[in-house]
C-alpha positions in Angstrom: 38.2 158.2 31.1 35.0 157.4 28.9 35.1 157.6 24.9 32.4 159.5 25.3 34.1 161.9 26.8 36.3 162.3 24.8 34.0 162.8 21.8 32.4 165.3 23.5 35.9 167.3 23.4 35.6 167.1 19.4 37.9 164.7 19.0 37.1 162.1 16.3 37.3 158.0 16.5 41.0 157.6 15.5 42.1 160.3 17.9 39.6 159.1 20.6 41.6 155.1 20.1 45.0 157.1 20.3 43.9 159.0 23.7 42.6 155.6 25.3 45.7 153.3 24.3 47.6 156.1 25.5 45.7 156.1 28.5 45.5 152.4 28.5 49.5 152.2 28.2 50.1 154.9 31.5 47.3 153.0 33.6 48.8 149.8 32.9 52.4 151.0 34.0 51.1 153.0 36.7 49.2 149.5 37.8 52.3 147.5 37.5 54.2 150.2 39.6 51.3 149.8 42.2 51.5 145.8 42.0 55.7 146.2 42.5 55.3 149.0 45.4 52.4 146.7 46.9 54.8 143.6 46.7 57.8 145.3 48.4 55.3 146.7 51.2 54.4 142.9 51.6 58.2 141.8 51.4 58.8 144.2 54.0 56.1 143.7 56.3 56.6 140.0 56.1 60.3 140.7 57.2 60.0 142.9 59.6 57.3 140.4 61.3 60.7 138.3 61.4 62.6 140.6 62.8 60.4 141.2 65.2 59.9 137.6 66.5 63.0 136.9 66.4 63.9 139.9 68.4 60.8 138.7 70.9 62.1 135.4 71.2 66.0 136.9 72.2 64.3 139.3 74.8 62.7 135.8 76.4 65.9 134.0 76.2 67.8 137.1 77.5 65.4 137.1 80.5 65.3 133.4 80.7 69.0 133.2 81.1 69.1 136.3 83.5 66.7 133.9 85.3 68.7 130.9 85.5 71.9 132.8 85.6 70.1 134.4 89.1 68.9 130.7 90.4 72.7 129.8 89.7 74.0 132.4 91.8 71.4 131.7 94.7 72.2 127.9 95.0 76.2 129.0 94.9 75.0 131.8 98.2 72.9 128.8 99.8 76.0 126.4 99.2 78.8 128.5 100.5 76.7 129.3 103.1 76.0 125.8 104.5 79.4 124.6 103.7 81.0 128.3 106.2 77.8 127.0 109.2 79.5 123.1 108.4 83.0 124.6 109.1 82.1 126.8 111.5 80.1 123.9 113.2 83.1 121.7 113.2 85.6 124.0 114.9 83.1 124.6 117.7 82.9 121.1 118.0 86.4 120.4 117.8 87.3 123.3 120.0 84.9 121.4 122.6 86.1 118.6 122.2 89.9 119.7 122.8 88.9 121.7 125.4 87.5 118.8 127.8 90.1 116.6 127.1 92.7 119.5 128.1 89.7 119.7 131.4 90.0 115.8 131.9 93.8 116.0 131.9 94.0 118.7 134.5 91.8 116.5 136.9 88.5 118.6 136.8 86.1 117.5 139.1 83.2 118.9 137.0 83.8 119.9 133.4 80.8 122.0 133.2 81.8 123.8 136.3 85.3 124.8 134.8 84.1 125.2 131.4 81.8 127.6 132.7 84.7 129.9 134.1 86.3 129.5 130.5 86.9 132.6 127.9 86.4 130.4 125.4 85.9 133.0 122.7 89.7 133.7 123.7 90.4 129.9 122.6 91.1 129.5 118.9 93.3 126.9 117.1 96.3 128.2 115.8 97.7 127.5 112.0 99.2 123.6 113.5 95.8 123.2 114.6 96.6 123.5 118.6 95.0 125.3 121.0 95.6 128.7 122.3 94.6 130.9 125.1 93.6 127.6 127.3 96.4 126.5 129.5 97.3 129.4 131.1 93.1 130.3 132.0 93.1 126.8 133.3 96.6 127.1 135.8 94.5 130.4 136.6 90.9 128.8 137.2 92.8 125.8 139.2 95.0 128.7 141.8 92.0 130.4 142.4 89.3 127.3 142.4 91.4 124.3 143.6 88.2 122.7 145.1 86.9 121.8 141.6 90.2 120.0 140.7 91.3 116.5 142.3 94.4 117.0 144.4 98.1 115.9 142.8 99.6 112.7 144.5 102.9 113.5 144.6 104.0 110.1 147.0 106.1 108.2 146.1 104.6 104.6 145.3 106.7 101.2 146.4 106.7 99.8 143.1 105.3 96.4 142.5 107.5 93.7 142.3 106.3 90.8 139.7 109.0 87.7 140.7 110.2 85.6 138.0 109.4 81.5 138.4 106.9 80.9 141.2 108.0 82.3 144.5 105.2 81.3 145.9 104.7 78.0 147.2 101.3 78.8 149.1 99.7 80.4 145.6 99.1 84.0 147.0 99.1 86.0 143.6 102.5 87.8 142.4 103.2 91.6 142.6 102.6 92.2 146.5 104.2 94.9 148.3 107.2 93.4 151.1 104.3 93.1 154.1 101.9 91.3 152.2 104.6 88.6 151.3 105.1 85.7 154.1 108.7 84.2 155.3 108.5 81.0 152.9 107.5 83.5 150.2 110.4 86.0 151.1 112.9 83.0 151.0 112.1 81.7 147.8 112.0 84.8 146.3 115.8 85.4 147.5 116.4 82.6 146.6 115.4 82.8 143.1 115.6 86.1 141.9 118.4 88.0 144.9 118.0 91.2 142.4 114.1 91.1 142.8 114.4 90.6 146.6 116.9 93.4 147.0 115.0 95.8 145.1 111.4 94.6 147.5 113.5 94.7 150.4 115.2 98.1 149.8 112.3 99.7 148.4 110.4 99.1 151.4 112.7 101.1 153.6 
């Protein structure tokens, strides 16, 4: 608003100074309004940029602990997984290990050979850790495939006599069976141990 025209409206100088500081006096409030509204937009902006970044930086942390929280959980899969094939390892070796000495025991020619004619997914370890589902497959295998056992000496050894002292005056070495020992020998074993030469005697018969 110009003086001028406000002049040209017929008003005079006093009136036309009134009008301006009025004028004056709502600009300046209207301007300080402006300045306040223009400071809260700033205030606001500035905080919302806060917000905002912060809010960015929780989404990245959010993602970077789904991320780690996912590596977590595949080392715990890959763990578990080679500590079941380490179990699972063991038992078979175990299992095999069992199993040919229960194969030596029984006299098998050729472990392989038996083995072979074994269910040994039928073999497990039971809860005191001894073997299952062998013995009778083996008593089995060995009726029907004796060949690939060795045969069962049932005779009746003499048993070895080891004479106390030296009943041998020639040297031969103790623990000879009754025809291996000569007359002088005999003698001085009855002589010195009459038990001894009983039993060598008796045992021969």
């Amino acid at each position: 608003m110009k003086t001028e025209t406000l002049k040209g409206f017929g008003l005079n100088d006093e009136q036309v100074k009134q009008v301006m500081a009025e004028y004056g006096n709502e600009v300046n409030t209207l301007k300080q309004e402006k300045d306040t509204a223009e400071q809260e937009r700033d205030s606001l902006q500035q905080q919302f940029d806060e917000v905002n970044s912060q809010l960015a930086d929780a989404q990245k942390d959010a993602k970077k602990g789904s991320e780690l929280q996912g590596q977590l959980k595949d080392l715990q899969d890959k763990f578990d997984e080679s500590k079941a094939n380490a179990e699972q390892q063991l038992q078979a070796t175990k299992k095999d290990y069992e199993i040919s000495n229960a194969l030596r025991q029984a006299g098998a020619k050729n472990e392989k050979a038996v083995m072979a004619l074994l269910d040994t997914d039928s073999i497990a370890f039971n809860n005191k850790g001894k073997l299952t589902g062998l013995s009778d497959q083996l008593d089995t295998i060995k009726k029907d495939n004796d060949f690939l056992f060795e045969a069962e000496n049932t005779e009746t050894k003499t048993p070895i006599i080891t004479p106390t002292g030296n009943p041998n005056p020639t040297g031969a070495p103790a623990g000879k069976e009754l025809a291996d020992y000569s007359y002088q020998e005999l003698s001085a074993l009855k002589a010195d141990n009459p038990t001894q030469y009983q039993e060598l005697v008796g045992g021969s018969n």
